[in-house]
N, C-alpha and C positions, 0 to 999 in steps of 0.2 A: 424437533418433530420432523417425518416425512412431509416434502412438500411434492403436493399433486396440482391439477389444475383444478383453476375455482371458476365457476361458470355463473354470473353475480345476477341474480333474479330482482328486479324493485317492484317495489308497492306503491304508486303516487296517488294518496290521497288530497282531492282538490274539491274545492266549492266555490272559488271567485277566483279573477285575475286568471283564467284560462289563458290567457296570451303567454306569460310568463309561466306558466305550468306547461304549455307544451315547447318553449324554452327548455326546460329542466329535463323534458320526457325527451328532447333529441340532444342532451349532453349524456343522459345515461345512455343509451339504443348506440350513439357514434362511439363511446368507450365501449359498446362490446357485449353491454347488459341489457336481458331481457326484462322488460317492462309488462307490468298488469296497470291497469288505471281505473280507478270509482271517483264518480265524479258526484258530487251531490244531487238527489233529483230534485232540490229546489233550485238551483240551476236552471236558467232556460234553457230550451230545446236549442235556439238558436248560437246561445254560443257553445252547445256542446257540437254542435255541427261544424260550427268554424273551429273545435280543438280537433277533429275530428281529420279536415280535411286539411288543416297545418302538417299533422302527422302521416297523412295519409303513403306519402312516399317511403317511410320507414317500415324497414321489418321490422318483426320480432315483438308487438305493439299490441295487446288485450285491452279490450272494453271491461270493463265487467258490471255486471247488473247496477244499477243505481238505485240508489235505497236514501232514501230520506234521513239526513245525519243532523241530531243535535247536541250539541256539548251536553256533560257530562253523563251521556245516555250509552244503551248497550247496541244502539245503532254503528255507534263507531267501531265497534269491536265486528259486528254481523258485518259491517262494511270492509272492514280488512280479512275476516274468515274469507268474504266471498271474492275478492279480490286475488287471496291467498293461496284458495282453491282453485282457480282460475290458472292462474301460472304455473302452478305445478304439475297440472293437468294440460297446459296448452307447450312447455317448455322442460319435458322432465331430467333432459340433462344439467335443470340448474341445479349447483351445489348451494347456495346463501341466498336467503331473499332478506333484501336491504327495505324495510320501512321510513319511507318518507313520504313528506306533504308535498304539495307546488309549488308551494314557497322555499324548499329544502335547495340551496345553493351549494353542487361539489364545488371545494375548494382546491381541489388533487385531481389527476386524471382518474379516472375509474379503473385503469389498468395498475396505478397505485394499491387501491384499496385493495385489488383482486391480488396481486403479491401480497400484502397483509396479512388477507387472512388464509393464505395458500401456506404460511409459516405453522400453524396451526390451523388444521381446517377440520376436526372438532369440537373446536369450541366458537359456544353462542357468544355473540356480545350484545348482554343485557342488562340495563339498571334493574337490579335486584334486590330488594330491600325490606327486610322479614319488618312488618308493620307492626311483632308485638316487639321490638327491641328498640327497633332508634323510630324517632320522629322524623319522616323522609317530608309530609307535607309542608307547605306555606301558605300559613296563612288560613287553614281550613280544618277539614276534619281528618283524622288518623284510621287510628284502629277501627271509630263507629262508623268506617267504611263498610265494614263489613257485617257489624253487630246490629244494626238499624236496617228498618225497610225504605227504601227511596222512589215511592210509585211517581212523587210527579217530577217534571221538570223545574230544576231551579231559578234556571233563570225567563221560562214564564209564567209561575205563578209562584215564586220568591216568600211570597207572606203563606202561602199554606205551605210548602215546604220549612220552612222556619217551626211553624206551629205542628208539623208533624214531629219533627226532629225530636223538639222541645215535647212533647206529650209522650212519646217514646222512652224516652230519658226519666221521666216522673212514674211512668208506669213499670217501669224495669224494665221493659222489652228489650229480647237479646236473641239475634238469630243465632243459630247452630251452624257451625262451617259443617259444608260435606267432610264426613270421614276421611281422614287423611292427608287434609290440605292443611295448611300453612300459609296463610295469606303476607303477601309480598308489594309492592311497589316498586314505582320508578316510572321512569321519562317512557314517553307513549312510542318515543323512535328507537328502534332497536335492531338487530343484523343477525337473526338465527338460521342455523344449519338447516337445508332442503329434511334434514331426519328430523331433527327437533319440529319443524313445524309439520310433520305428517305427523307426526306423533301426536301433536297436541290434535290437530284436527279430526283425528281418526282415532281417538282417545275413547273406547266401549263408554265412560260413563260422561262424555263430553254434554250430552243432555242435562245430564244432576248438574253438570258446572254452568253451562249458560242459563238453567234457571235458578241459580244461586246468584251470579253475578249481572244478572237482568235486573234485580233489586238492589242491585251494589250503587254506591258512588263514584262517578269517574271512573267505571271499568276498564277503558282502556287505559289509564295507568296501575292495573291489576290482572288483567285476563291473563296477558300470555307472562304476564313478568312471575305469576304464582303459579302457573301449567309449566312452562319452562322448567322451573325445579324439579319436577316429575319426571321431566324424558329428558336434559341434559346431559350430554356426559360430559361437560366440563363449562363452566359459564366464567365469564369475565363480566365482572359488573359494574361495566360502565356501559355508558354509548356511546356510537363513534357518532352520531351528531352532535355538534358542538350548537347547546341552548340555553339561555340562562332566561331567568323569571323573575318578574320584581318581587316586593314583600306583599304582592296582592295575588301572585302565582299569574301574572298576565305575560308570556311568553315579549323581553326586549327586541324593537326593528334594529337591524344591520342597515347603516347608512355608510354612503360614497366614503366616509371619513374614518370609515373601520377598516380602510381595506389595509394596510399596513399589519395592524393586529392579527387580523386571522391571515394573513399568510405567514406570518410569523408564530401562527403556533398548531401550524404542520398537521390542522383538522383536517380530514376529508369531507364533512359535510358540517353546512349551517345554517341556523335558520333563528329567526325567520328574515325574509332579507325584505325591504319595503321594495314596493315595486317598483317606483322611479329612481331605484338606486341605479343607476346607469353605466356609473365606473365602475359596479362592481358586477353587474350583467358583462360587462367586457371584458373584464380583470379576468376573470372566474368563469372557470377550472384553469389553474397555471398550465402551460405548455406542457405537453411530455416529455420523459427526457430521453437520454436513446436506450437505455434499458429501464423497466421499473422501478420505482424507489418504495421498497416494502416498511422504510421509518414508520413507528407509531405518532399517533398525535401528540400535540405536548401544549393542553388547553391553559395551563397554568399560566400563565403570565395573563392571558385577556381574561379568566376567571377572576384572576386578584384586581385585575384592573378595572374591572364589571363591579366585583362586593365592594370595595372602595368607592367607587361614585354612587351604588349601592348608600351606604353609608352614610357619607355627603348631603345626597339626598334627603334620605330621614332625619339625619342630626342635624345638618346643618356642618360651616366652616367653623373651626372654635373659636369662640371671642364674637363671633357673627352671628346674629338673630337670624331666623328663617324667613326668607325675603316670602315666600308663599304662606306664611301665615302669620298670626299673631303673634308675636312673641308671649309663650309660656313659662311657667317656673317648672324648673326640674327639666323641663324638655329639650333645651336645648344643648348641643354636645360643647359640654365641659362651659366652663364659667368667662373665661379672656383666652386671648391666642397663644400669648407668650409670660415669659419666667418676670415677675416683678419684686421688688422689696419697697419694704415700708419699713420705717424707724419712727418709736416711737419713744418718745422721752430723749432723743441724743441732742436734738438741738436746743435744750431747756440744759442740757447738763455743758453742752459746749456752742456758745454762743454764735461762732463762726464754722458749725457743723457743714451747713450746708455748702457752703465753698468752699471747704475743706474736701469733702467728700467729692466732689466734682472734678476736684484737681486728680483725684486717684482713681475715679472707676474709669471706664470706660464705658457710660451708660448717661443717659438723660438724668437729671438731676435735678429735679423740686421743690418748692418748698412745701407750705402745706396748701395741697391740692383742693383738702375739704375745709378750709379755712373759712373762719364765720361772716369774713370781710369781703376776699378776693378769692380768685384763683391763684396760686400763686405758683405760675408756670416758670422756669428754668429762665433766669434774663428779665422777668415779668413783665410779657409782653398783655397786650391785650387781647391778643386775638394771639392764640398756642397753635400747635400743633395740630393738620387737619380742619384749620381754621374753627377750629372749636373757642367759644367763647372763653372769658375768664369772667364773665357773668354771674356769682352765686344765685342769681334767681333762675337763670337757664340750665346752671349744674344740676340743682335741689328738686328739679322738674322730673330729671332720672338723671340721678346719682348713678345705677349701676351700667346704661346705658354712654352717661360721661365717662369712666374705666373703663369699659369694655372697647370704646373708643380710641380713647389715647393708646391703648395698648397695640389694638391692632395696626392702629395707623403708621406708628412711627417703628423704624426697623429694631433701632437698639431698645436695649434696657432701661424702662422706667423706674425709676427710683422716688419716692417723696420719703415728707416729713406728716406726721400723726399726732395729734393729741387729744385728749377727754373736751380739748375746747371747741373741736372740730365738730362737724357735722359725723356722727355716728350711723346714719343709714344701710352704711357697707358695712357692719361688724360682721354681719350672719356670711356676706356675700363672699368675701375676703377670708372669712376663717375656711370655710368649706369650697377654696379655688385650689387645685395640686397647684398652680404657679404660681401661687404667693408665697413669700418668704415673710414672716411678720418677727421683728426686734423690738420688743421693746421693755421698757426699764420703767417700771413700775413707780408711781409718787415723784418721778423727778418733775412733773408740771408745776410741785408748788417751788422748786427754784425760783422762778422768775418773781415770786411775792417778795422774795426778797428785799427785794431791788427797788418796791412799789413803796410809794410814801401815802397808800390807802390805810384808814386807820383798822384799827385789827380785829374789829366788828364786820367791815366786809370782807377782810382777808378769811375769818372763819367762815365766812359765809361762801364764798367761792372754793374756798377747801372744801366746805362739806358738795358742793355740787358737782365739782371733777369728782371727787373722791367718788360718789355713786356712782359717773359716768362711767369712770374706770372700773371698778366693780360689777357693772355691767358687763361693760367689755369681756374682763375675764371669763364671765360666767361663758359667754360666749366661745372664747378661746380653749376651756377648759373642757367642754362641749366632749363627746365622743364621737360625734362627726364632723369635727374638722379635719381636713384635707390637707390644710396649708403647712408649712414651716413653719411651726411656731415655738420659737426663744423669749423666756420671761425672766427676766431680773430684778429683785429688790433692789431700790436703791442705792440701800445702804452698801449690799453686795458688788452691787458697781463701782462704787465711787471706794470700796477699799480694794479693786483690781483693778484699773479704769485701761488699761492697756490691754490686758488679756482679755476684758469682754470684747473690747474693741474688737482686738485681731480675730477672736471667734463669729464677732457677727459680721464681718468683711470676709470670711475665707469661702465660700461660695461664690463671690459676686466675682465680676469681671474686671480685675485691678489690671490697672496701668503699670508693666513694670514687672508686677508679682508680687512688689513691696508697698507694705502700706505708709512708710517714712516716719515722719515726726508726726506726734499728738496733736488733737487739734488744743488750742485754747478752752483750758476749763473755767467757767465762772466761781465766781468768789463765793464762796460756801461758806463763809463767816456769818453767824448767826441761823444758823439750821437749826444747831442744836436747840438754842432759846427760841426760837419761833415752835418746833416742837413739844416742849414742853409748854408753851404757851397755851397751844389748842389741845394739848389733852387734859389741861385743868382747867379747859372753858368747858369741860364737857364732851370735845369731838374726840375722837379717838383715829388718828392718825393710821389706817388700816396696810397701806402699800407702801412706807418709806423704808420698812425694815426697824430692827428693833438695836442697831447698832454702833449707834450714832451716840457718843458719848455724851452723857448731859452735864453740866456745869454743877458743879455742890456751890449750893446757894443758903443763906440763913432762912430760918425761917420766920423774920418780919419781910424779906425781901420777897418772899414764897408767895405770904400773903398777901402785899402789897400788888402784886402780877396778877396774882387770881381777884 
């Protein structure tokens, strides 16, 4: 495009903090740009006197009528009309009148911005944003911006504005847009062409629109960003003020400890800046340089770095309850901080599992955590990791509060052991975590009855009570909302490949080496079969060992003598 000269007209709309607004009105005036000013006429007289006579020594410097401004009313729009009108009429060789507040901090010399948009100097830069296609608000209303009447003020009489809203909505009420409009949004600060804004102000049916959007909501984020599309010849729809909003739509303060960020992403304007920010009243506007620098802004890095603590905020750290409120279910972002594994059934099938496995990961290593006894922390100490107990009466207190725990605390990989004997609390919590890995090998708990010289009246009796537990579990893991990694094996099907499940449920984890070595020690599996057949002709039906396992041909006085 042809580059001509740009002659930068501002609009400072102010209502408190006049000291630091007539700050900002002698950084735009010394960059070269002519200034209009509205000041709120709730305002006292007295410090519009002293903004008055701070200024006094600058040309180029408009009052403009004071009008009485309340959020989200059509005073702020009459406020910037009359402001708008004022400049154009007291300055008419400006080419762009720049919209900003008091609080609005250049970050660039103004003779920056004015190469800018001297690159293009027909086109407006305005958020733009057609209200029936995307969802531009936060936190509020959209489209019934325009569809609803909004006679009173929200934020002072709140409860009849709610009840109109809502009465509105039940009765179907739906205003009519003036013919030919296209209702639009976006950020109230914006940089349009000396044409574009005659245009809108001098607009034959500008009447029909101020008494449409007099009943609007929040019109100045609607007046000129939907009149704009009418007399543009060419819009850029962003803004060159660089602003961001929480999830309540409350415009974030710039503190001393920002200032790294926005010079680093090359804004020309910011806001809102708190006022005892001091490093950055002194930082800001960087030096000029010896000729122009027409670079655009480049918001992206402090935008991502804003929605991120954004973020943070609302969810929380993962694995970390919300220090500001109560910890909830489902509310909090994501379940534990980091990747854990859980083995279940390996160290009933291999007796020296767990210091086996220790020797090969590279990770913290457990025994059973939720164990009905102990805690049974890696060395079993009394006092683990984070000084958290090994107390089962302090675990059982919050189970998912002791996990979420350990996990955060300690840097590496947690790893335990699990069984149907264990404290089951965590099944739901564990299945539906993305960083849980869950292994386990289905009915090998009743290995270890093996071993017991309990007579076989309780050994059914403790079968049939895992066996439920586990069946539980399942039911749990089997879930359509679980999240986690979750590997299930029969038995039977382990113990007739016991290496290759092995190496498949170790190939995700952090092995020492790469190599998982030699097997661990498997226990003595001699009488499986007979203790099997034992409990399913007492009756129990052995549901998770697998159907595999070979049973012994026996006579049938031997049969009956068993049963």
């Amino acid at each position: 495009m042809m580059r001509r000269d740009v002659r930068l007209g501002v609009i400072l709309l102010c209502h408190d903090r006049l000291d630091v607004a007539a700050r900002m009105a002698r950084i735009w005036v010394e960059g070269g740009a002519r200034v209009a000013i509205h000041v709120d006429a709730k305002t006292s007289a007295r410090a519009v006197a002293r903004l008055q006579a701070d200024l006094a020594d600058l040309p180029g410097i408009a009052h403009a009528p004071r009008r009485p401004c309340d959020w989200g009313r059509f005073s702020l729009v009459r406020a910037t009309q009359d402001a708008a009108r004022l400049l154009l009429d007291s300055h008419p060789d400006v080419t762009h009148v720049y919209l900003a507040s008091g609080s609005c901090l250049p970050l660039r010399p103004v003779r920056d911005l004015a190469a800018y948009l001297a690159q293009d100097p027909a086109c407006d830069h305005i958020e733009s944003v057609s209200a029936l296609d995307v969802g531009w608000t936060v936190g509020g209303l959209n489209e019934e911006r325009f569809t609803l009447f909004y006679p009173v003020d929200w934020r002072k009489r709140r409860w009849l504005f709610d009840r109109l809203v809502d009465w509105q909505r039940r009765l179907g009420i739906r205003r009519r847009l003036p013919r030919g409009l296209t209702p639009h949004l976006g950020s109230q600060w914006w940089c349009l062409t000396a044409a574009t804004l005659r245009a809108i102000l001098e607009d034959p049916r500008r009447a029909e629109f101020d008494r449409f959007f007099r009943l609007s909501w929040i019109p100045d984020e609607s007046y000129f960003q939907t009149l704009a599309r009418r007399h543009a010849i060419r819009i850029e729809s962003h803004s060159l003020t660089l602003a961001k909003f929480d999830h309540d739509g409350r415009p974030y303060l710039l503190y001393d400890d920002h200032a790294l960020m926005l010079e680093e992403s090359r804004c020309f304007v910011a806001r809102k800046v708190w006022p005892r920010a001091a490093h950055l009243l002194a930082h800001f506007p960087r030096p000029a340089g010896a000729v122009p620098d027409p670079a655009p802004p480049q918001p992206q890095r402090i935008e991502r770095l804003i929605n991120r603590t954004v973020r943070r905020r609302l969810l929380g750290r993962p694995g970390l309850y919300m220090q500001s409120r109560f910890p909830r279910m489902d509310a909090e972002n994501g379940k534990t901080s980091a990747d854990y594994a859980v083995f279940q059934g390996f160290s009933d099938i291999f007796p020296d599992f767990e210091a086996w496995l220790a020797e090969r990961l590279d990770a913290d290593v457990h025994g059973h955590l939720l164990g009905p006894e102990t805690v049974e922390f890696a060395g079993r100490p009394a006092i683990g990791p984070g000084a958290i107990s090994s107390s089962t009466l302090i675990r059982d207190r919050d189970p998912h509060g002791f996990l979420t725990a350990l996990i955060r605390i300690t840097a590496r990989m947690q790893v335990f052991q699990f069984s149907p004997r264990d404290n089951q609390a965590l099944n739901w919590f564990m299945a539906t975590d993305p960083n849980a890995h869950i292994h386990v090998v289905t009915g090998a708990w009743m290995l270890p009855l093996l071993e017991s010289d309990m007579p076989f009246d309780d050994i059914r009796r403790i079968t049939a009570h895992l066996q439920r537990a586990e069946i539980a579990q399942l039911d749990v893991l089997n879930s359509v909302w679980v999240k986690a990694r979750v590997h299930v094996h029969e038995l039977t099907d382990f113990l007739a490949r016991p290496q290759e499940m092995l190496v498949q449920s170790l190939q995700h984890l952090p092995l020492r080496g790469g190599a998982m070595g030699d097997m661990p020690r498997m226990r003595d599996l001699h009488g499986l079969a007979e203790l099997l057949r034992r409990l399913r002709n007492s009756g129990l039906r052995p549901r998770l060992s697998g159907d595999a396992i070979p049973l012994p041909e026996i006579s049938l006085p031997e049969r009956t003598a068993a049963e």
